[in-house]
C-alpha positions in Angstrom: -89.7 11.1 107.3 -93.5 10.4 105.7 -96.5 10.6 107.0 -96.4 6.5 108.6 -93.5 6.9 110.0 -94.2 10.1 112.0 -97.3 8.3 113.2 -95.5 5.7 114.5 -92.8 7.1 115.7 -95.3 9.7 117.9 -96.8 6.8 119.6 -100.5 6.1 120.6 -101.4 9.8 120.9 -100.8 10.7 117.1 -104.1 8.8 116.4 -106.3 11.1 118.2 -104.3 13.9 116.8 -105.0 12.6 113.5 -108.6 12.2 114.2 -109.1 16.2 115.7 -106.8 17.7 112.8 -108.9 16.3 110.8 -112.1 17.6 112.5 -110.0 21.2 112.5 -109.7 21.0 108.6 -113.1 20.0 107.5 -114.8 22.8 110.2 -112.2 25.0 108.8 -112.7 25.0 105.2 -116.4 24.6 105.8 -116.4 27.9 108.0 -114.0 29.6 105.3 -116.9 28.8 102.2 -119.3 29.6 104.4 -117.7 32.9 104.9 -117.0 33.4 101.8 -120.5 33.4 100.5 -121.9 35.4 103.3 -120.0 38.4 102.4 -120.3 38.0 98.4 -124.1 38.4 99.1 -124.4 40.5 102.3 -124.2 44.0 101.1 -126.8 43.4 98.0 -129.2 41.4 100.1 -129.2 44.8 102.7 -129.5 47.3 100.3 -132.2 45.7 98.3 -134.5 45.0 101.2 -133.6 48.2 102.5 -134.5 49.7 98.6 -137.9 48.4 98.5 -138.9 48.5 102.0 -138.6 52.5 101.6 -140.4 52.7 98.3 -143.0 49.6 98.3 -143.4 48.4 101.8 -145.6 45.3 100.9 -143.4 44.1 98.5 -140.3 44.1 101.0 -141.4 40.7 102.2 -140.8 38.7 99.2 -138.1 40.0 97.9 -136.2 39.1 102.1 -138.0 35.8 101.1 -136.4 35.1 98.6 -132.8 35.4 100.1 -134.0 33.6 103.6 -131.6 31.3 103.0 -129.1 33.8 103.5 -128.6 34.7 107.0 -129.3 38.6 106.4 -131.9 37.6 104.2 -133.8 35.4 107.0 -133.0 37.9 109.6 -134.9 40.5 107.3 -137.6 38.2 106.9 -138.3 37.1 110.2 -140.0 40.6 111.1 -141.4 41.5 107.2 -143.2 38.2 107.9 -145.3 39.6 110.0 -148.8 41.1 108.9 -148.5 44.7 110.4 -147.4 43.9 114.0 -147.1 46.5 116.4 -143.9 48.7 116.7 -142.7 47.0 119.5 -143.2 43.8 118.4 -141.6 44.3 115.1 -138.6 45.2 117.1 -138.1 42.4 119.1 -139.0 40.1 115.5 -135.8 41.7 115.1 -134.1 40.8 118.1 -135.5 36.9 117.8 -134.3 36.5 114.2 -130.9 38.1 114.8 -130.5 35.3 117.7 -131.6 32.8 115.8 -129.3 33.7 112.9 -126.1 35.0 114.5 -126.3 31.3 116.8 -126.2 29.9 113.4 -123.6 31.8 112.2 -121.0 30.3 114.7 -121.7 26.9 113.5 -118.3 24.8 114.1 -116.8 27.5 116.7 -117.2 24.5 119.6 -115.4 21.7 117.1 -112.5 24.4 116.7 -112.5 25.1 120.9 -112.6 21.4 122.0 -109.5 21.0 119.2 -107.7 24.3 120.7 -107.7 22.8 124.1 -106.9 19.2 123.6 -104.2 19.1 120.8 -101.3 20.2 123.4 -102.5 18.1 126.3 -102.9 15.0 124.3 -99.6 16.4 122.9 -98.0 16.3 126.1 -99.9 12.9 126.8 -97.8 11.2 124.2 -94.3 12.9 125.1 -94.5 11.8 128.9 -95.7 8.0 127.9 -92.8 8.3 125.0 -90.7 9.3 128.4 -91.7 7.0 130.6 -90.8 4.5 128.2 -87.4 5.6 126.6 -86.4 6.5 130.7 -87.7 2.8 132.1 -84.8 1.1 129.9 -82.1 3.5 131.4 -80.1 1.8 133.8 -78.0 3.5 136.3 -74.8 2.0 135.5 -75.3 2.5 131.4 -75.1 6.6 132.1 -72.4 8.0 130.0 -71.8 4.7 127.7 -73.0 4.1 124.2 -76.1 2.6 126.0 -77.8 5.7 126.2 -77.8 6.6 122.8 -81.0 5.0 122.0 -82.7 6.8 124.8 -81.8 10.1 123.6 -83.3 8.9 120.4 -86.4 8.1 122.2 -86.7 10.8 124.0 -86.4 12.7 120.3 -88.9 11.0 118.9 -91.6 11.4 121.8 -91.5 15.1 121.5 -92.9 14.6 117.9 -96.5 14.1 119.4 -96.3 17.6 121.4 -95.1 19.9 118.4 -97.2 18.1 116.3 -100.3 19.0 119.0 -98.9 22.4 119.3 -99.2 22.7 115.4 -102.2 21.8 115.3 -103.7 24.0 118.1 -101.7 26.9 116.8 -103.8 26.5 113.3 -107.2 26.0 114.4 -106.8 29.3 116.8 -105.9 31.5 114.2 -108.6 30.4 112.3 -111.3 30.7 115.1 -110.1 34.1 116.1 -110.5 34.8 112.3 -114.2 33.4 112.7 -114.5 35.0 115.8 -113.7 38.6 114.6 -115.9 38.3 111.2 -119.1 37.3 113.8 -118.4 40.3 115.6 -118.2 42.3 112.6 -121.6 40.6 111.7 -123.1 41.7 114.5 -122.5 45.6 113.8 -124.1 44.7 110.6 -127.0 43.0 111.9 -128.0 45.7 114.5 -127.2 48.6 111.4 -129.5 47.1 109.0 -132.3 46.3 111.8 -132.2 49.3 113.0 -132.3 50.9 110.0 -135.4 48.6 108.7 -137.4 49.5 112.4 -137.4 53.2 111.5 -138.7 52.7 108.3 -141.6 50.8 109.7 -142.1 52.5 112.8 -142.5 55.9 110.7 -144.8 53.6 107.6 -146.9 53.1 111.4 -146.8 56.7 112.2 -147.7 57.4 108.7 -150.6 55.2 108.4 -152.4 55.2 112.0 -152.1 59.5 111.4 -151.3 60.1 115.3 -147.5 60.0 116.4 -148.9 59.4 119.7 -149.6 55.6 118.3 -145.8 54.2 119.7 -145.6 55.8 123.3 -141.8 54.9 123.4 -141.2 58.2 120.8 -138.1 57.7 119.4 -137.1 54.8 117.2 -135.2 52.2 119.5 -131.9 50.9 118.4 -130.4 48.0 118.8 -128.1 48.8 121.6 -128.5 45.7 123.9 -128.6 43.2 121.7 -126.4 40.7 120.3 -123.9 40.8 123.5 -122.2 37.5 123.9 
């Protein structure tokens, strides 16, 4: 059986399947590049921001300039930007940019939930029409003759839309959870490296205003309340 004649064979509802499997597909592959790239770059990106923010502070914004495109590298850059900000505003730089970029980050994730939830109800659509059609030609007294054999044919085929929704469904969740899991990853990362890059600056401001007093808060803030769904 090909390709046309499973279509036909599934009835109307095998069109809009077609149309959101392919939607799944493209987000998918998209979302796996995307992914793919991010982490290939990540960990140099961190560590050589990180690197020259400790030993040349003013030239720790260019280099996170150069890899804004990246989302670690625009997070980064969003507070280095800045031209000597206070503590606390450096801090929630931080927290604005890692918004901004982790939103970004789960690009597609609605294209993959609006597939999830109707491939099995326009699934189901096509198997009860498929039904109501193989069951309106049964008549009572052709039960148990030769008559029926065509029914149960029907009946066959109109479960092709529903396993073929299933399938469908049953792909694009793996591969959002998959998605899902390496955001949440991301967002350890993103609150490690921010709250690594605020105590290097909040101690440059100690450093350079000569009074600890200068940040009332004390002690270095971390980046425990952000980035909850």
């Amino acid at each position: 059986m090909n390709i046309q004649e499973i279509m036909t064979k599934g009835g109307p509802a095998m069109w809009p399947l077609l149309i959101l499997s392919v939607l799944a597909l493209s987000t998918i592959i998209e979302r796996s590049l995307f992914w793919i790239q991010f982490l290939l770059k990540e960990g140099k990106i961190v560590n050589r921001v990180l690197e020259v923010a400790v030993n040349n502070w003013d030239a720790a914004p260019k280099v996170a300039k150069e890899h804004s495109k990246h989302p670690m590298g625009g997070f980064l850059y969003g507070p280095l930007s800045l031209v000597d900000p206070d503590p606390e505003v450096f801090h929630l730089a931080l927290e604005s940019a890692a918004d901004d970029e982790l939103a970004l980050m789960k690009r597609g994730d609605k294209v993959l939930e609006a597939v999830i939830a109707l491939s099995p109800l326009l699934g189901l659509l096509g198997t009860v029409l498929g039904l109501i059609t193989s069951l309106g030609d049964i008549q009572i007294s052709d039960l148990g003759t030769s008559s029926t054999t065509g029914v149960t044919l029907g009946i066959g085929e109109a479960l092709i839309s529903t396993a073929t929704g299933l399938i469908v469904a049953i792909i694009s969740l793996t591969f959002y959870r998959i998605f899902q899991s390496l955001w949440s990853n991301q967002v350890r990362v993103f609150r490690k490296a921010g709250s690594e890059l605020e105590v290097i600056y909040r101690q440059r401001w100690l450093d350079s205003n000569g009074n600890p007093s200068a940040y009332s808060g004390g002690t270095p803030s971390k980046f425990t309340e952000t980035f909850d769904e």
